[in-house]
C-alpha positions as CSV (number, residue, x, y, z in Angstrom):
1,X,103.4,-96.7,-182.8
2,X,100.9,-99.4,-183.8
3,X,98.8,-99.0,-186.8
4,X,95.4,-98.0,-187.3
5,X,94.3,-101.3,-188.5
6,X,96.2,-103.6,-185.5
7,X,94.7,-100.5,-183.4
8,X,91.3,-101.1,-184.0
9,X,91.8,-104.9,-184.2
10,X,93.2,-104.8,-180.5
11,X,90.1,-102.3,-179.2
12,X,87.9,-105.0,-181.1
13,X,89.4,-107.7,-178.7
14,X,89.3,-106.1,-175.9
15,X,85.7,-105.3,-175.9
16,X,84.8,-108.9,-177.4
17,X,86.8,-110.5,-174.6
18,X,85.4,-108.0,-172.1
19,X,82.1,-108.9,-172.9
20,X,82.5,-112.5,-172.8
21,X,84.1,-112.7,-169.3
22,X,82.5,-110.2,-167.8
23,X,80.3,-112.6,-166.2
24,X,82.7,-115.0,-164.6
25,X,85.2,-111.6,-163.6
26,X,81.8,-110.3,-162.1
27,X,81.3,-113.9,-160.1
28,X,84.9,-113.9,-159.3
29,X,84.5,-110.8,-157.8
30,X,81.1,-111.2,-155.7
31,X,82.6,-114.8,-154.4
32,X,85.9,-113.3,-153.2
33,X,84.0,-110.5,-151.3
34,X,81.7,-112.8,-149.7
35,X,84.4,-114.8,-148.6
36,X,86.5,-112.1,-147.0
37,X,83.2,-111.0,-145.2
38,X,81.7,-113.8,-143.7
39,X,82.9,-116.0,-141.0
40,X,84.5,-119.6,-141.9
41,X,83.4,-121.1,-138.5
42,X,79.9,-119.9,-139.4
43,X,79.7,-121.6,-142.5
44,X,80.6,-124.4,-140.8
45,X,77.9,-123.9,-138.9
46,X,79.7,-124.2,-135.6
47,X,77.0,-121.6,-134.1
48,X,74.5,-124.5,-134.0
49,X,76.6,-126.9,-132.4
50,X,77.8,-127.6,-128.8
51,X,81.6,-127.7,-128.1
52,X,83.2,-130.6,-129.4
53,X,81.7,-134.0,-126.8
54,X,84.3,-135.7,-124.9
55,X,84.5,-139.6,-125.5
56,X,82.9,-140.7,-122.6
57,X,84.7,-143.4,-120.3
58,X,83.2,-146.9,-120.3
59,X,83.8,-150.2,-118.1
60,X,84.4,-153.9,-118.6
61,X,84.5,-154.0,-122.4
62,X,85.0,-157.2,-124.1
63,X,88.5,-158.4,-126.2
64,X,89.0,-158.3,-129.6
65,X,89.5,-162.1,-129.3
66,X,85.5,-162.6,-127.7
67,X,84.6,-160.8,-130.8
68,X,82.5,-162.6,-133.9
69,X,84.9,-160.8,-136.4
70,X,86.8,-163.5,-138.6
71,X,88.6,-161.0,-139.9
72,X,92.3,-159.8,-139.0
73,X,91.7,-156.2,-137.3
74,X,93.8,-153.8,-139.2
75,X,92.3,-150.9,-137.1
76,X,89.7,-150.2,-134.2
77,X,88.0,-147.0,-133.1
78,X,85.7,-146.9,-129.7
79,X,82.5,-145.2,-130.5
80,X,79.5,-143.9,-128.8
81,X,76.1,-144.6,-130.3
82,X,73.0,-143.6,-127.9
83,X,75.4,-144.4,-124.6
84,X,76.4,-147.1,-125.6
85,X,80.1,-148.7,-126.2
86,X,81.0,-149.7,-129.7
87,X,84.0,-151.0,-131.5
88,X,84.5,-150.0,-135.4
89,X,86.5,-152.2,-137.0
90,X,88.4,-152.4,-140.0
91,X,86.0,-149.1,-141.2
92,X,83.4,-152.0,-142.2
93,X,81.9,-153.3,-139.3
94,X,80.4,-152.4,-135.8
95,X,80.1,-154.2,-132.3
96,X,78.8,-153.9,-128.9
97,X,81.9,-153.5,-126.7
98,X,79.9,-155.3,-123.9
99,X,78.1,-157.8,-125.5
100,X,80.4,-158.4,-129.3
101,X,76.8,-158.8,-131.2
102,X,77.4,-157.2,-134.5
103,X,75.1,-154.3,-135.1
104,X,73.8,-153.7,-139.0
105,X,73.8,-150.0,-138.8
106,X,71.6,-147.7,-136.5
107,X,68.2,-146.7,-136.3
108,X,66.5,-143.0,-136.2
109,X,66.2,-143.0,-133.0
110,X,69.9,-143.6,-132.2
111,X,71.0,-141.4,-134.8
112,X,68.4,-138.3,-133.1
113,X,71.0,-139.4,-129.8
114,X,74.0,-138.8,-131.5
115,X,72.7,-135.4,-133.3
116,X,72.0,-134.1,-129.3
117,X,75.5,-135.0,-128.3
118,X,76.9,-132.1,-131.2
119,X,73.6,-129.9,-131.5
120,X,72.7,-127.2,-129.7
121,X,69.7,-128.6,-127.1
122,X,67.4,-125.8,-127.9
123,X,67.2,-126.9,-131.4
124,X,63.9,-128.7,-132.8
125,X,63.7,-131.5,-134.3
126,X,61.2,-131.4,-137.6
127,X,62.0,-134.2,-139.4
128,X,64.4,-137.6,-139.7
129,X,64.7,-139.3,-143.2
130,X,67.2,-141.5,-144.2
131,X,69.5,-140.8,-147.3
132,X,71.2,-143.8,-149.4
133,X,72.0,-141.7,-152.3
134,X,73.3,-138.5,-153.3
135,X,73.8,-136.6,-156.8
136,X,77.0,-134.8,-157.4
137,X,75.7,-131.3,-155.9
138,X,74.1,-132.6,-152.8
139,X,75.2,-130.6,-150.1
140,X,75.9,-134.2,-148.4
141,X,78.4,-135.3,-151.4
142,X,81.5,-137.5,-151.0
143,X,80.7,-138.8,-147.3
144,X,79.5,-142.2,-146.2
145,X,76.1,-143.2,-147.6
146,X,73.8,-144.7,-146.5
147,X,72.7,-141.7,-143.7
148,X,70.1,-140.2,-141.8
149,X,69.2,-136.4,-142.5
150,X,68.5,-134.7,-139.5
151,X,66.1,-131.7,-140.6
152,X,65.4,-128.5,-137.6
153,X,62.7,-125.9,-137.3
154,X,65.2,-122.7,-138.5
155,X,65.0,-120.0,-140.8
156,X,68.5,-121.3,-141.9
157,X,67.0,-124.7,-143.0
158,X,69.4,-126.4,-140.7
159,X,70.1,-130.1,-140.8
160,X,72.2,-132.3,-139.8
161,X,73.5,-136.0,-141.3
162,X,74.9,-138.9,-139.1
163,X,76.1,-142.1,-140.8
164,X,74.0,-145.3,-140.4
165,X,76.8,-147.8,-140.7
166,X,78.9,-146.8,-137.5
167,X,76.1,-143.7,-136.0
168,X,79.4,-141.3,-136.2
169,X,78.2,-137.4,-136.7
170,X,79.2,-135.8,-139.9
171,X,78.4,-132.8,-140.6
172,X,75.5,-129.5,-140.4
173,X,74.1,-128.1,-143.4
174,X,72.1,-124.4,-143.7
175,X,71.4,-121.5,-145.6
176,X,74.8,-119.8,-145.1
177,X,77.1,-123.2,-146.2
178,X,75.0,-123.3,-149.6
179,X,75.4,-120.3,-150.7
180,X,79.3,-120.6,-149.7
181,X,79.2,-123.7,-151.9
182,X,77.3,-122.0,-154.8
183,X,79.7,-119.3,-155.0
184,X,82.9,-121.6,-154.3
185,X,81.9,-123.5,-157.6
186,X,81.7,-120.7,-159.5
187,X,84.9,-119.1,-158.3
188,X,86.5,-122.3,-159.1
189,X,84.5,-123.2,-162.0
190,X,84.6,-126.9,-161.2
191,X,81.0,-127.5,-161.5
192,X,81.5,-130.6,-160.6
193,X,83.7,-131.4,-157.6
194,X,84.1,-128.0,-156.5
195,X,87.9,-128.4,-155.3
196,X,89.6,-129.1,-158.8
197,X,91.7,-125.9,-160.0
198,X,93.4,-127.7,-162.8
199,X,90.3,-128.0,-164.8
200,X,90.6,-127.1,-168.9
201,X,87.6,-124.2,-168.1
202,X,89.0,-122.8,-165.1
203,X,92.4,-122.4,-167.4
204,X,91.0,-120.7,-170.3
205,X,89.2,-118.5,-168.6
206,X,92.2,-117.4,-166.7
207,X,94.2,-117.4,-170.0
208,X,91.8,-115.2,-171.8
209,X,91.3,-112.8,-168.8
210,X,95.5,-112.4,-168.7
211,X,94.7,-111.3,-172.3
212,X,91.9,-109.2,-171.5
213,X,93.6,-107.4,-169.1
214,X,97.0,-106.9,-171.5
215,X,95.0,-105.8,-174.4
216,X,93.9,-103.1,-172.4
217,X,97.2,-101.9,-170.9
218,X,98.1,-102.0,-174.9
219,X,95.0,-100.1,-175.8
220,X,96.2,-97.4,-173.2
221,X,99.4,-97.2,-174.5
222,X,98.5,-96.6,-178.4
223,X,96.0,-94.3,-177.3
224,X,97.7,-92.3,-174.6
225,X,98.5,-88.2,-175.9
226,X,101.5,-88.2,-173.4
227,X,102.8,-91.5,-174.9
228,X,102.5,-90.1,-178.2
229,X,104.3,-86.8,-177.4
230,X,107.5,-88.5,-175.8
231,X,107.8,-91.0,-179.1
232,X,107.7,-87.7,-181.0
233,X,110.2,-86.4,-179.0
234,X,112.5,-89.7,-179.1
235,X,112.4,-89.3,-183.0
């Protein structure tokens, strides 16, 4: 059996530790139940959005080779911007597929266009402001910049974010996704990129809750009458 001193030096840790962690276990706890209770495809926010648009068929486009692009085409995507036929090449640049002018990125009103091709139509516009740089907890982090913020009249504070450069749709933001992301970083403790499970913090904490936890399975064990009468008996 375990001394009196190690005894109380163990109960001492436990609590300490308890105390300390109690917090993040508590987070850790309210982040996994919301996750198992809400809906992924909401959070996505796939409720405010038509099905996914076909790519809609287009006539008498132009060759690569009529084309003002001196560069070699390593790859080419056919997009739609506002009804309109466009080639995106080499991820950098974009071109009318009927008439090979270069187009420097798209304006607010093409970029409303492509919104109504994914959102619902009963949704109202409030607001269109264009985006060129984000901090590392904007809910439109690591996508391509510049864009324009597409803002509706919800109680979710919906909006929606379409890239200038090439007028391709990204992605919806609301109420539901940010507090999703809010408790994803603190589940993951990567207050940073939000995906990183490797980090020192996210360790540690997991190291000291493993010793949490064992201290208290010890704590029960010292402490335990029927533990105590079997040893007795052993002896």
């Amino acid at each position: 059996m375990v001394n009196r001193k190690t005894a109380k030096w163990i109960r001492k840790a436990h609590r300490y530790l308890g105390i300390f962690l109690g917090i993040q276990f508590l987070m850790w706890t309210i982040s996994g139940m919301y996750f198992s209770w809400t809906d992924i495809d909401e959070i996505h926010g796939d409720h405010f959005k038509k099905s996914a648009p076909l790519q809609t068929s287009f006539n008498d486009l132009l060759g690569t080779s009529q084309l003002a692009t001196k560069e070699p085409i390593q790859s080419l995507e056919l997009l739609e911007v506002a009804n309109e036929p466009y080639y995106w090449i080499n991820e950098a640049q974009l071109y009318n597929a009927r008439t090979g002018q270069m187009k420097n990125g798209i304006s607010k009103e093409e970029a409303q266009q492509v919104a109504s091709r994914y959102m619902l139509n009963d949704l109202e516009i409030v607001k269109i402001q264009l985006v060129d740089s984000v901090g590392p907890h904007h809910e439109y982090r690591d996508r391509p910049l510049p864009a324009y913020e597409i803002s509706y009249e919800t109680p979710q504070n919906l909006k929606a974010y379409v890239a200038v450069e090439n007028g391709a749709f990204q992605t919806v933001r609301h109420r539901d996704w940010r507090w999703f992301d809010f408790l994803w970083m603190t589940h993951t403790m990567d207050y940073q990129g939000r995906d990183n499970f490797n980090t020192l913090l996210l360790r540690a904490f997991s190291l000291l809750g493993l010793i949490t936890v064992l201290s208290g399975f010890v704590l029960w064990y010292i402490s335990s009458p029927s533990i105590r009468k079997l040893e007795k008996k052993i002896k």
